[in-house]
TIRO-2110 file (N, C-alpha, C; in Angstrom, 1 decimal):
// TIRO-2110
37.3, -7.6, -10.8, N, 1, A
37.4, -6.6, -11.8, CA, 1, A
37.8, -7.2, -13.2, C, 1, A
36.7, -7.9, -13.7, N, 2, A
37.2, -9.0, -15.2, CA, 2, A
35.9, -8.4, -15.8, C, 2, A
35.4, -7.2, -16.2, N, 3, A
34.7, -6.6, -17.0, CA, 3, A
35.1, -5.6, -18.2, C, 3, A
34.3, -6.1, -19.3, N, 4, A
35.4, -5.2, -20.4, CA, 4, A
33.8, -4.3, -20.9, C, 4, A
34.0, -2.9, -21.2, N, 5, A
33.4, -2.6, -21.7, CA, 5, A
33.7, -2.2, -23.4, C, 5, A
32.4, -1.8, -24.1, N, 6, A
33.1, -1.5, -25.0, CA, 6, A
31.9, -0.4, -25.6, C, 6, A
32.8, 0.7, -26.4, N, 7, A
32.3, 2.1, -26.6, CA, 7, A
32.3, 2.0, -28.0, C, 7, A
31.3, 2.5, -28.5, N, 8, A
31.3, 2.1, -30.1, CA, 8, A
30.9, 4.2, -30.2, C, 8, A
31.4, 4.3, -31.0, N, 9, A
32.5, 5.9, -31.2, CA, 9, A
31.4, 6.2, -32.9, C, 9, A
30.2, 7.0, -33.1, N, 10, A
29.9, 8.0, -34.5, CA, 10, A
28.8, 8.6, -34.4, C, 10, A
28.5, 8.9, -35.7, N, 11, A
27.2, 9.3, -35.5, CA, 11, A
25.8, 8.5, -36.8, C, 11, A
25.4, 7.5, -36.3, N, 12, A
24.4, 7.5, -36.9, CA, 12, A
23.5, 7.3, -37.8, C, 12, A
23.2, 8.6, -38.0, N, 13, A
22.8, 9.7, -39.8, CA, 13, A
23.9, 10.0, -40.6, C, 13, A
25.2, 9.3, -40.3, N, 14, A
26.6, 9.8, -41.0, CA, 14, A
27.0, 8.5, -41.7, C, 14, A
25.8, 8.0, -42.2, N, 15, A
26.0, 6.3, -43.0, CA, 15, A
27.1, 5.5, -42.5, C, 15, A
28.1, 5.2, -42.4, N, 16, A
29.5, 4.2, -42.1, CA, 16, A
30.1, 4.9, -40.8, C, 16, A
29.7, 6.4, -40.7, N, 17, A
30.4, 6.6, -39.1, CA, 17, A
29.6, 6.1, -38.3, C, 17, A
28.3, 5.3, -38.3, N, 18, A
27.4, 5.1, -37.4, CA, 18, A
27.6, 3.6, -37.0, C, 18, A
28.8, 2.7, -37.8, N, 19, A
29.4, 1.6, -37.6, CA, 19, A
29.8, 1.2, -36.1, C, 19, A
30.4, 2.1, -35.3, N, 20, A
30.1, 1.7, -34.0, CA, 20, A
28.8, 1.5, -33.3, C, 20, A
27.8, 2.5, -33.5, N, 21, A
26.9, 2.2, -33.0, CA, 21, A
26.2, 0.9, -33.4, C, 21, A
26.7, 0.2, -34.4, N, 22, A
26.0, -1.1, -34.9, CA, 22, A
26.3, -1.9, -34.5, C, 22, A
27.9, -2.1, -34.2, N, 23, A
28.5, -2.7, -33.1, CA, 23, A
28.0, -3.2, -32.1, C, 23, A
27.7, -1.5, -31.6, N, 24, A
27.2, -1.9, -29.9, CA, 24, A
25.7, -2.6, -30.4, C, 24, A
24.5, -2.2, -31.0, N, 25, A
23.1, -2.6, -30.9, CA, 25, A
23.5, -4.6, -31.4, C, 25, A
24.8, -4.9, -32.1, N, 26, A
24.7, -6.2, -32.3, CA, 26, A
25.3, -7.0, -31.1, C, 26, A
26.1, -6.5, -30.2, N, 27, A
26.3, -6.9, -29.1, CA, 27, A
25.3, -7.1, -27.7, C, 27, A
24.1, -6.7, -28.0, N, 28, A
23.1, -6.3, -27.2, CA, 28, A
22.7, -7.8, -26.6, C, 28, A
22.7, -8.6, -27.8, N, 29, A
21.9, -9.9, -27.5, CA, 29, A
23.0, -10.6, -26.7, C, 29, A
24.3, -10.8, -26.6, N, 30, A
25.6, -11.4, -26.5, CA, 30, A
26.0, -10.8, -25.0, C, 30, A
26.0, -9.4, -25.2, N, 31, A
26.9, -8.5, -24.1, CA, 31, A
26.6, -9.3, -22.5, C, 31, A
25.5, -9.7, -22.3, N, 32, A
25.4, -10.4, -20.6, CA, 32, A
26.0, -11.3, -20.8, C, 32, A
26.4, -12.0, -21.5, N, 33, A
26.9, -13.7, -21.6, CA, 33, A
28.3, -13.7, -21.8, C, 33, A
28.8, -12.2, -22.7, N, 34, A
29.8, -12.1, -23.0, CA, 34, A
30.7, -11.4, -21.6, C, 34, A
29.8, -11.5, -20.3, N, 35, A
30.5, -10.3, -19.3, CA, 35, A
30.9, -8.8, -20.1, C, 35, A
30.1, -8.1, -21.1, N, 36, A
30.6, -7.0, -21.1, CA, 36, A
29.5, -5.7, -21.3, C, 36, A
30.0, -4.4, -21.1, N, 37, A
29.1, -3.5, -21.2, CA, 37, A
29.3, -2.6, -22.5, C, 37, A
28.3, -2.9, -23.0, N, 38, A
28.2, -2.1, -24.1, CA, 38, A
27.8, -0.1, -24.3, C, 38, A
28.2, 0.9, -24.8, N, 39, A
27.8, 1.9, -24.7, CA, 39, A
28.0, 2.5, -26.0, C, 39, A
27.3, 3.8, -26.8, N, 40, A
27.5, 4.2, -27.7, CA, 40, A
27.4, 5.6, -27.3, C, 40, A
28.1, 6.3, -28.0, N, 41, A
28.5, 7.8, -28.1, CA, 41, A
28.8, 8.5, -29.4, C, 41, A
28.3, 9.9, -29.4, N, 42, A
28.8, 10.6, -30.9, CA, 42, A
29.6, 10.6, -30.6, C, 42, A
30.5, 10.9, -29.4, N, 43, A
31.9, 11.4, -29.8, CA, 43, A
32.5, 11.4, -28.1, C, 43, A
34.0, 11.0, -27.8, N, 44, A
34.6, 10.7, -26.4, CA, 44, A
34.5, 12.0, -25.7, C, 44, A
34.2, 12.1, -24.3, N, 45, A
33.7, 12.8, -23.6, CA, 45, A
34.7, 12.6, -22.0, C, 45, A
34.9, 13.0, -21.5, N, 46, A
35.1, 13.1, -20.0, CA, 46, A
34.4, 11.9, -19.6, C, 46, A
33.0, 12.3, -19.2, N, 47, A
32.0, 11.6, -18.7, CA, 47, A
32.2, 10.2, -19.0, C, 47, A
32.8, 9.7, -20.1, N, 48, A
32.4, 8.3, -20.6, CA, 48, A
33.7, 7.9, -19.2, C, 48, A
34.7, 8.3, -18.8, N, 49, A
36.0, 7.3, -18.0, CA, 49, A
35.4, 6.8, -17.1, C, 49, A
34.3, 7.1, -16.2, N, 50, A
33.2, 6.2, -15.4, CA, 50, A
32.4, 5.2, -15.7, C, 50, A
32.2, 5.1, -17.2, N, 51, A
31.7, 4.0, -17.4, CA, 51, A
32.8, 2.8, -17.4, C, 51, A
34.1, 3.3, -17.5, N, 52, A
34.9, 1.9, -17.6, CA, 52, A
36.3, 2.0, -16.5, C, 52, A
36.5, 3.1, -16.0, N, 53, A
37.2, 3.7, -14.8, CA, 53, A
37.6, 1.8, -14.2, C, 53, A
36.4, 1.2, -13.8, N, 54, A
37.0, 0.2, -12.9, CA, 54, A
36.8, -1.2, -13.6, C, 54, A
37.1, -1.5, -15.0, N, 55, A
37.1, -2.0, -15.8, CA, 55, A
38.3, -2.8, -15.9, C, 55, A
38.4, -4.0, -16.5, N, 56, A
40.0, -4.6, -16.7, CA, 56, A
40.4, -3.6, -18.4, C, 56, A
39.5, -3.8, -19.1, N, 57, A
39.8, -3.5, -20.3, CA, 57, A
38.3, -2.8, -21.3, C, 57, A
38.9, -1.7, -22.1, N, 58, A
37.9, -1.3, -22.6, CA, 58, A
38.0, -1.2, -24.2, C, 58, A
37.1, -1.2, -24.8, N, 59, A
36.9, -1.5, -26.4, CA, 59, A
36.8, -0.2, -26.5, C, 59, A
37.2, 0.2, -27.4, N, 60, A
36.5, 1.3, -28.5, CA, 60, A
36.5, 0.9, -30.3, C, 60, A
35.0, 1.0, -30.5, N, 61, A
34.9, 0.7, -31.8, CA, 61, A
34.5, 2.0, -32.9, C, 61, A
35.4, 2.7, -33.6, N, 62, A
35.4, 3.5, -34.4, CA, 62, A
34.9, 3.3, -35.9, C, 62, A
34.8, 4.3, -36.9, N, 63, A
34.6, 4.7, -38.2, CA, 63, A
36.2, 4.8, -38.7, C, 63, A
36.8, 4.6, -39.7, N, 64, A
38.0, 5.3, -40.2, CA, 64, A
38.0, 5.9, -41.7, C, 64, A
38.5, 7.1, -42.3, N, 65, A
38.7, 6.9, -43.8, CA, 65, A
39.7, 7.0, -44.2, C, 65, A
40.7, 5.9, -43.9, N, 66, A
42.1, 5.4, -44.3, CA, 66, A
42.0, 3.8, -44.6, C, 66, A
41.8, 3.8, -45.8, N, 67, A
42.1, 2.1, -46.0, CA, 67, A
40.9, 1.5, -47.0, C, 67, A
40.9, 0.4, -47.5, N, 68, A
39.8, -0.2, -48.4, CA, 68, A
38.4, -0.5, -47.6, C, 68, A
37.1, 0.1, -48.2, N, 69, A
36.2, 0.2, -47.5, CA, 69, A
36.4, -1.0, -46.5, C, 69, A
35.6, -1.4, -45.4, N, 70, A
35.6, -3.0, -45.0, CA, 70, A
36.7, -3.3, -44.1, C, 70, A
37.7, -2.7, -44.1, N, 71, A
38.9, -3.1, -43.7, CA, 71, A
38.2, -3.2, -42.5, C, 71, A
39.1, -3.9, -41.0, N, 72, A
39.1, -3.8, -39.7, CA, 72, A
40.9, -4.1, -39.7, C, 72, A
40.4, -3.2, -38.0, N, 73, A
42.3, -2.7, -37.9, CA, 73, A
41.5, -2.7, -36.4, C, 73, A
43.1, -3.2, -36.0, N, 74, A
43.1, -3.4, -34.1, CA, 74, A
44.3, -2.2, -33.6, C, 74, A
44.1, -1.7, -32.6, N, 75, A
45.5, -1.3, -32.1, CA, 75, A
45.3, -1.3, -30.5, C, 75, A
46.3, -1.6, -29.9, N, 76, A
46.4, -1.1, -28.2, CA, 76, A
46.4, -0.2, -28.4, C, 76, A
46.1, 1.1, -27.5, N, 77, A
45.9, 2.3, -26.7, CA, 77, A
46.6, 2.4, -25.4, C, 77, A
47.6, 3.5, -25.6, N, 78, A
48.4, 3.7, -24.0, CA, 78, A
47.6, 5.2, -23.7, C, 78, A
47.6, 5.5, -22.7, N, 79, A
47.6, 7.1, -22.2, CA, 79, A
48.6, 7.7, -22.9, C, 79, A
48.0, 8.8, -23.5, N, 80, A
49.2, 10.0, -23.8, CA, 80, A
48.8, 11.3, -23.7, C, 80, A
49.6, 12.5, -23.7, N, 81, A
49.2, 13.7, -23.7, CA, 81, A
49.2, 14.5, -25.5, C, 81, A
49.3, 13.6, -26.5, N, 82, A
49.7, 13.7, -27.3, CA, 82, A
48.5, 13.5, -28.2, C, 82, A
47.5, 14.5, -29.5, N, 83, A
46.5, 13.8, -29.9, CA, 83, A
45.7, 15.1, -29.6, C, 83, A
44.4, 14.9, -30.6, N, 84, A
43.4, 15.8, -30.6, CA, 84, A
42.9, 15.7, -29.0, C, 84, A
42.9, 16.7, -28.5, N, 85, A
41.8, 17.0, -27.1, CA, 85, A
40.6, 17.3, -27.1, C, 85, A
40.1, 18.2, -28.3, N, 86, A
38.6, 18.7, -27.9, CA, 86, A
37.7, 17.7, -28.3, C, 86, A
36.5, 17.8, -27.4, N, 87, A
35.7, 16.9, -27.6, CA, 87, A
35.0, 16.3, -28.4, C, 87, A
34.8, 16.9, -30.0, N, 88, A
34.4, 16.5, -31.3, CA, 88, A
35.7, 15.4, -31.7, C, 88, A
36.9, 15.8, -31.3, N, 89, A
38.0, 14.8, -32.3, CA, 89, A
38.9, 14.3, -30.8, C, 89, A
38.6, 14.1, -29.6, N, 90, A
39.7, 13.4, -28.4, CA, 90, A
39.8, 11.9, -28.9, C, 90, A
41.0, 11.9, -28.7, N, 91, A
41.5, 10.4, -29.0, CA, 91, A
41.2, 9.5, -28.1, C, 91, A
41.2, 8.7, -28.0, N, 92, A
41.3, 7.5, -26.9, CA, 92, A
42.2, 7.4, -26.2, C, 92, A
43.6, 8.0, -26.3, N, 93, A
44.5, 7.6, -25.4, CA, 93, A
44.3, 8.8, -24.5, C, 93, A
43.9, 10.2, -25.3, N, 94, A
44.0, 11.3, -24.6, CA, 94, A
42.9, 11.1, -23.1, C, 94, A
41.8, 10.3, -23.6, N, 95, A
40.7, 10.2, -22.3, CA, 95, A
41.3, 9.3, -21.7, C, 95, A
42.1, 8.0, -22.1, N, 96, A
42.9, 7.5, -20.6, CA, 96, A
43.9, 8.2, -20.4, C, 96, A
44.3, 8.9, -21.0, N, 97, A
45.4, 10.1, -20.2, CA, 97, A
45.2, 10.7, -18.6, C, 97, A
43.8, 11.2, -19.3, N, 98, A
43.0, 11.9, -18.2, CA, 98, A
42.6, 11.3, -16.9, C, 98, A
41.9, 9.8, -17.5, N, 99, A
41.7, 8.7, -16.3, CA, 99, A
42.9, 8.6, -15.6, C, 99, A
43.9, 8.5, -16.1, N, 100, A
45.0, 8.5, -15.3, CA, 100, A
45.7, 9.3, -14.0, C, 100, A
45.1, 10.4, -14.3, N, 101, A
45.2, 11.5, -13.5, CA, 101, A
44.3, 11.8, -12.5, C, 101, A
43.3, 11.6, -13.0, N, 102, A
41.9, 11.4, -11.8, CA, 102, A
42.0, 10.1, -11.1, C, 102, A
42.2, 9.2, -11.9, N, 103, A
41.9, 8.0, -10.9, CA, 103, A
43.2, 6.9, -10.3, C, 103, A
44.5, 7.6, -10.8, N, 104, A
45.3, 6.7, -11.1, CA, 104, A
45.9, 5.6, -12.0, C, 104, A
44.9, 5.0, -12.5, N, 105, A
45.2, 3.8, -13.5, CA, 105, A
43.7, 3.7, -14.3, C, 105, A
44.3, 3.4, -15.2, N, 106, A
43.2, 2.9, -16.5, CA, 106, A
43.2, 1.5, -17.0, C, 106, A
42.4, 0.8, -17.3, N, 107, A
42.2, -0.7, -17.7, CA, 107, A
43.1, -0.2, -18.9, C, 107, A
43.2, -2.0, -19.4, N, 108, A
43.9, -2.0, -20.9, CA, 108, A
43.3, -1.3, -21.6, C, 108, A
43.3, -1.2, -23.3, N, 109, A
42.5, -0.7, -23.9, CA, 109, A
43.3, -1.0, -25.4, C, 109, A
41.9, -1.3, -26.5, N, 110, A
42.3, -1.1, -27.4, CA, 110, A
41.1, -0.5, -28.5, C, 110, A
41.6, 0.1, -29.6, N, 111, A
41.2, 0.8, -30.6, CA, 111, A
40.5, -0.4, -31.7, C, 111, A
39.2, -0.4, -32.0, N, 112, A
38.8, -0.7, -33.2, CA, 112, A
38.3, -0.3, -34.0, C, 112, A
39.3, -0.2, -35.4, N, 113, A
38.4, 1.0, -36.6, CA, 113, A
37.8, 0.0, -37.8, C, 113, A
36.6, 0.6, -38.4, N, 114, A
36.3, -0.1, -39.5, CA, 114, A
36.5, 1.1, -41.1, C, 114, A
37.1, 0.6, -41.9, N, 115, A
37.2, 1.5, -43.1, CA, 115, A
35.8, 1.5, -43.7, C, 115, A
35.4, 3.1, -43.6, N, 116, A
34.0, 3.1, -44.3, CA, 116, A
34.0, 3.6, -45.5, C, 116, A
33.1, 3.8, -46.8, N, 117, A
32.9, 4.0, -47.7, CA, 117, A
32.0, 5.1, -47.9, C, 117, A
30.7, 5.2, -47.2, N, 118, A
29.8, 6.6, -47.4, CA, 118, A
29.4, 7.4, -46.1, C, 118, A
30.3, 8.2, -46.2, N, 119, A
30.0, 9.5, -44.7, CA, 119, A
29.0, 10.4, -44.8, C, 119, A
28.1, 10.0, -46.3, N, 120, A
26.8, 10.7, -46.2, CA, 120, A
26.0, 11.1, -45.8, C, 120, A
24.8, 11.6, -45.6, N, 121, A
23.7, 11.6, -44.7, CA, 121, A
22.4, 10.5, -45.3, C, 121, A
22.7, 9.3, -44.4, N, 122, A
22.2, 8.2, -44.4, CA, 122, A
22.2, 7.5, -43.0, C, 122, A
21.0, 6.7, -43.1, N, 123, A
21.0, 5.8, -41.2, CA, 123, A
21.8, 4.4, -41.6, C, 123, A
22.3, 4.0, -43.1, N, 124, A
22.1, 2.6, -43.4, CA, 124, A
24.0, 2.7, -43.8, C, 124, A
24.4, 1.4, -43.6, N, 125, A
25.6, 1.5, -43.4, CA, 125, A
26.2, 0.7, -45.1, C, 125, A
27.0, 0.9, -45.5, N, 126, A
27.5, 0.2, -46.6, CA, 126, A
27.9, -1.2, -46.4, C, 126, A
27.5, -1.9, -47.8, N, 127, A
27.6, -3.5, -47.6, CA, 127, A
29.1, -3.6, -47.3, C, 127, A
30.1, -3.6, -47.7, N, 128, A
31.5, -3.8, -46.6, CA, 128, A
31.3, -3.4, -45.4, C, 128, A
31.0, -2.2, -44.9, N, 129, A
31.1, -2.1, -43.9, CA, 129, A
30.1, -3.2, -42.8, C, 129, A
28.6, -3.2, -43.5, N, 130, A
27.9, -4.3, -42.6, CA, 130, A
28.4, -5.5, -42.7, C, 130, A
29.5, -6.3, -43.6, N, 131, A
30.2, -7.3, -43.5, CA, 131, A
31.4, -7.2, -42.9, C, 131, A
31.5, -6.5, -42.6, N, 132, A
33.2, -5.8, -41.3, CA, 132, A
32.4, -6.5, -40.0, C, 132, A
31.1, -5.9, -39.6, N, 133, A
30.8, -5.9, -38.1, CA, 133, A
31.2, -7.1, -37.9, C, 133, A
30.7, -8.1, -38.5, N, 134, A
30.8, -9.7, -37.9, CA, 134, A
32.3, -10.3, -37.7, C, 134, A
33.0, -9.4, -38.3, N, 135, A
34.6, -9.6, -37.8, CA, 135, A
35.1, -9.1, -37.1, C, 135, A
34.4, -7.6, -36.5, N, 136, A
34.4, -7.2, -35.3, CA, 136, A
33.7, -7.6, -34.0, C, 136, A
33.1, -8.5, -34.2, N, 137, A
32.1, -9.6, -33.2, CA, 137, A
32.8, -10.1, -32.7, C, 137, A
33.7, -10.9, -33.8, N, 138, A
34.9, -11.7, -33.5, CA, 138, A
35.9, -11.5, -33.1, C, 138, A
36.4, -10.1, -33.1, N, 139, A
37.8, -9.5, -32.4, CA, 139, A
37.4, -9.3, -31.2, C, 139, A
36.7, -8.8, -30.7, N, 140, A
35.8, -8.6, -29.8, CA, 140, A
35.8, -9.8, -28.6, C, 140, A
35.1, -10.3, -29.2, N, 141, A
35.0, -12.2, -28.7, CA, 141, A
36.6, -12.6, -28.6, C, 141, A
37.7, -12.7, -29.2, N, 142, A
39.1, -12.6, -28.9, CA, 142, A
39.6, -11.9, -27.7, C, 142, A
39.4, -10.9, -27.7, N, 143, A
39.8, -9.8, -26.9, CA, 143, A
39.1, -10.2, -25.7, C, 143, A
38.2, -10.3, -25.2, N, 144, A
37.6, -10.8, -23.9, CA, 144, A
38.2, -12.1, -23.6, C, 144, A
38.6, -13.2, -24.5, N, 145, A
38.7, -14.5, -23.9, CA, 145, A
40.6, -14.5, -23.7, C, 145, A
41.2, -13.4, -24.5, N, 146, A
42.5, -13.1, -24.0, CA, 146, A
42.8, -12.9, -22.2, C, 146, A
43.8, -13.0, -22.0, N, 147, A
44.3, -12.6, -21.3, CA, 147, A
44.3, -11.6, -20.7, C, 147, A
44.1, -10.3, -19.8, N, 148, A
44.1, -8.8, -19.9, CA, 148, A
44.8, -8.7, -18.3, C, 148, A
45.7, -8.0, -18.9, N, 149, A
46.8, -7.7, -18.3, CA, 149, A
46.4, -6.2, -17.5, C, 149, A
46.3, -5.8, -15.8, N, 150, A
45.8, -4.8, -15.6, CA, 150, A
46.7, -3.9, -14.9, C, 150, A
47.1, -2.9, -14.5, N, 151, A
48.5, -2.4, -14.4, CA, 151, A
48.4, -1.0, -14.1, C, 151, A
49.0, 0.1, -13.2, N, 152, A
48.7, 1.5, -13.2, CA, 152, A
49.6, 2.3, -14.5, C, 152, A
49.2, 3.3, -15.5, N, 153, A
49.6, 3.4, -16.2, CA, 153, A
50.4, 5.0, -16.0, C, 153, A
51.1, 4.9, -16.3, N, 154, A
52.3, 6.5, -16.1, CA, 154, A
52.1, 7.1, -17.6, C, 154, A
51.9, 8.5, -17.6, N, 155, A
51.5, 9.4, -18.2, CA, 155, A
52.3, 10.1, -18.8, C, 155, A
53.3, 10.0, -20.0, N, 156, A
54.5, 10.4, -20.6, CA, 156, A
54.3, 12.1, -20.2, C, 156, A
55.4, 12.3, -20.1, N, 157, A
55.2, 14.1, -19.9, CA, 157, A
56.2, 14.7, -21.3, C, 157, A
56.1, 15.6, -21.4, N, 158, A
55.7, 16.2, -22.5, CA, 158, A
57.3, 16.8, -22.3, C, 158, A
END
């Protein structure tokens, strides 16, 4: 179980929220060599904890509008019950929450967001932001050759 997946989180046609999905399509050439699985989604779902359920660790790569276009920001992800639930806005910890409960334990996980500039209706992503990805290539590329620590996770109660 030394498989990391990673979920690249927008939409698209939403110019700089579609940053994950660019993610994932630049990972495409890499991801077999890299041991990892790549997926993209408009938005976290139930369905997606199967794609990484038996996973050591899972990526998620996000859009954010907090910060200087371009930015990249890392965070670990624990389970919590705490956080948007419905399925347009569920957090990431809320769906390992969940995994938690169905399956017992969730791989590590961490959060990657890119600060975007135009949430327009556009397929094309802003030049910071298309110069973010390749530092997200590289977090990425870190994160797999780290260490990953795998563990059953306890589910704060409320």
């Amino acid at each position: 179980m030394n498989k990391t997946v990673v979920i690249g989180i927008g939409n698209p046609l939403r110019g700089d929220d579609g940053v994950g999905w660019a993610v994932v399509a630049a990972l495409a050439s890499v991801a077999a060599g890299w041991g990892i699985t790549a997926v993209h989604t408009h938005q976290l779902l139930p369905e997606l904890i199967d794609e990484f359920r038996c996973a050591s660790q899972v990526i998620f790569v996000d859009a954010s509008v907090v910060g200087e276009p371009g930015t990249v920001a890392i965070a670990s992800i624990a389970p919590t019950l705490s956080g948007p639930a419905a399925s347009h806005q569920m957090h990431p910890g809320v769906l390992l929450a969940l995994g938690v409960k169905i399956y017992g334990r969730m791989p590590t996980a961490h959060l990657i967001t890119i600060t975007g500039r135009d949430f327009g209706y556009t397929e094309t992503l802003s030049a910071p932001v298309v110069q973010a990805v390749t530092a997200v290539l590289h977090q990425i590329q870190q994160l797999i050759q780290a260490p990953i620590p795998v563990s059953g996770a306890n589910i704060p109660t409320r």
